[in-house]
VOGU-3710 file (C-alpha; in Angstrom, 3 decimals, decimal comma):
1> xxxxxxxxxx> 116,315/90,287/96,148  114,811/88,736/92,889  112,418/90,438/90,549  109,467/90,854/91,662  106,357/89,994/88,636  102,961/91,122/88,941  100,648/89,307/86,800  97,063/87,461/86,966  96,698/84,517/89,552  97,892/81,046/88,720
11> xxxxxxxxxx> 94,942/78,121/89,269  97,857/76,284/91,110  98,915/79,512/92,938  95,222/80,146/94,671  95,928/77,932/97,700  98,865/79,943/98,544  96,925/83,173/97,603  94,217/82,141/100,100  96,753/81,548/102,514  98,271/85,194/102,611
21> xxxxxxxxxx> 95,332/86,689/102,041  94,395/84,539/105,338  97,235/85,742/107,188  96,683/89,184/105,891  93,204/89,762/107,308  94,216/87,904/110,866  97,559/90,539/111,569  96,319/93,772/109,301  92,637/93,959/108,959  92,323/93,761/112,551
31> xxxxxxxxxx> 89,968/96,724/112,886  87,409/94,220/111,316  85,201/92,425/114,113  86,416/88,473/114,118  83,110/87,906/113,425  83,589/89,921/110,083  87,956/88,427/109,713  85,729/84,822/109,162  83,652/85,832/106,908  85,864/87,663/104,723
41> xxxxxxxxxx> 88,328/84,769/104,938  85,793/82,168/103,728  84,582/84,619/101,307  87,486/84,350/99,254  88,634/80,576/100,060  90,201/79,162/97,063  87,381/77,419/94,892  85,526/80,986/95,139  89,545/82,712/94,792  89,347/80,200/90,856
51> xxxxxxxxxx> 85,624/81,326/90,142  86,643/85,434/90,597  89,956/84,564/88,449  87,830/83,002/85,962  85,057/85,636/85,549  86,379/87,982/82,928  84,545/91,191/84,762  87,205/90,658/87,894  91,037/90,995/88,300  92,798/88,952/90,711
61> xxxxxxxxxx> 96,495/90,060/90,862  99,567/88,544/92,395  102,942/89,965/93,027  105,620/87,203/93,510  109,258/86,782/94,348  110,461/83,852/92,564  107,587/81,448/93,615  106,361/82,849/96,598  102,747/85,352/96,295  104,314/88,585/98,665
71> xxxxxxxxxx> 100,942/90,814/97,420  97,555/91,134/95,953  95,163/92,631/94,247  91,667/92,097/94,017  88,807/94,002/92,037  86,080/93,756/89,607  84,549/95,778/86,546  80,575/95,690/86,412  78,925/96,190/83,713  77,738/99,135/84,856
81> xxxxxxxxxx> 78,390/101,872/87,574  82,023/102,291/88,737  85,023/99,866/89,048  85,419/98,265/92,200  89,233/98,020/94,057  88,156/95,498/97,063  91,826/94,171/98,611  95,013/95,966/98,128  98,050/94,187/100,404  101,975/93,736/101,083
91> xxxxxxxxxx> 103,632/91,956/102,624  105,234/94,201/105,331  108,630/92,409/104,757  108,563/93,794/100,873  107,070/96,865/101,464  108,963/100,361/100,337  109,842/98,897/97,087  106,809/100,069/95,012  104,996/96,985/94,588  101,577/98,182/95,858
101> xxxxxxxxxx> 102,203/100,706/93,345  102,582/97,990/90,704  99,736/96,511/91,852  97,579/99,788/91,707  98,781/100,663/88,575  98,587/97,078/87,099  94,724/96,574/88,261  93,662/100,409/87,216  95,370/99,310/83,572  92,742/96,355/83,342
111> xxxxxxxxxx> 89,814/97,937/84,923  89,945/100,598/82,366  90,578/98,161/79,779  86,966/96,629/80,842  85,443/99,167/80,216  85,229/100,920/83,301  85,244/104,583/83,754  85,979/105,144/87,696  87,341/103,083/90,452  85,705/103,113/93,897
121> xxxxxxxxxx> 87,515/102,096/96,773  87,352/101,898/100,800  90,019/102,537/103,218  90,171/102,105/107,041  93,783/103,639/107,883  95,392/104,384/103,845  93,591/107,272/102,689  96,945/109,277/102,187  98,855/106,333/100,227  95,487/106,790/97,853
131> xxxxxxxxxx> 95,070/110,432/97,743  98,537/110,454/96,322  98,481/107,662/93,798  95,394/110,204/92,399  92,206/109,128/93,947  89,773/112,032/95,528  87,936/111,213/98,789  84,281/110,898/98,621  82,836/110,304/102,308  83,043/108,450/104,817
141> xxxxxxxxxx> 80,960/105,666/105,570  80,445/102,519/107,817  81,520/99,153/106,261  81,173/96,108/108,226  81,101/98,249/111,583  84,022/99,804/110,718  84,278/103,860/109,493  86,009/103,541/106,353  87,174/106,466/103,856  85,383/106,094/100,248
151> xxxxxxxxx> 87,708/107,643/97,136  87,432/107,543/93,404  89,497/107,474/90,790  89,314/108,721/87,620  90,859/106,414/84,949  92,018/108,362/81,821  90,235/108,839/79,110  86,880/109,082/80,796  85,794/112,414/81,580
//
């Protein structure tokens, strides 16, 4: 297996980004109504994919083997209020190998950097995986028609 880099989207990568994160929603995020799957899809095709990479208050993430995007990470940092961590994903074929980890760690590194003092995010089935990466569970809530689990986490150096 080659190295696997984390590291900002590529302009000339989004089109494959869209692509997983296409796939992604269609085989994982099938809690979601289809109505919802569509939306979210569209939501992030890639000219609105290059306007999030190029607005310095959100993080889109990549992890790649060689040339090929196997994970993302997608989040922003308002100006005010707490971080947000909206898409978190594996491939299932490279997971076990710590790269959501990577991913996590990576985006809570530049959140914090921006300023922000907390990260919020919402879960459907991974509240365990969070809880013991460090982030505390809120509440629950409905997203989207779907109960989801709210955490936080508390980047360092904020109190």
């Amino acid at each position: 297996m080659t190295r696997i880099v984390i590291a900002p989207a590529q302009v000339r990568s989004l089109i494959s980004l869209h692509q997983l994160f296409a796939e992604a929603v269609r085989a994982h995020f099938t809690y979601f109504p289809d109505s919802v799957q569509r939306r979210v899809i569209r939501d992030h095709a890639p000219h609105r994919l290059l306007r999030a990479a190029l607005d310095p208050r959100r993080i889109v993430l990549t992890a790649r083997e060689g040339r090929r995007i196997i994970g993302y990470a997608i989040g922003a940092a308002p100006k005010t209020g707490p971080a947000q961590l909206f898409w978190l994903y594996v491939d299932p074929d490279y997971r076990g190998a710590n790269t959501g980890l990577s991913l996590l760690s990576r985006m809570l590194k530049l959140l914090a950097a921006c300023g922000a003092e907390s990260v919020t995010i919402a879960t459907h089935d991974h509240r365990s995986y969070y809880e013991r990466q460090g982030f505390k569970f809120v509440e629950e809530a409905i997203v989207d028609g779907v109960r989801m689990d709210i955490l936080t986490f508390k980047l360092q150096g904020h109190h």
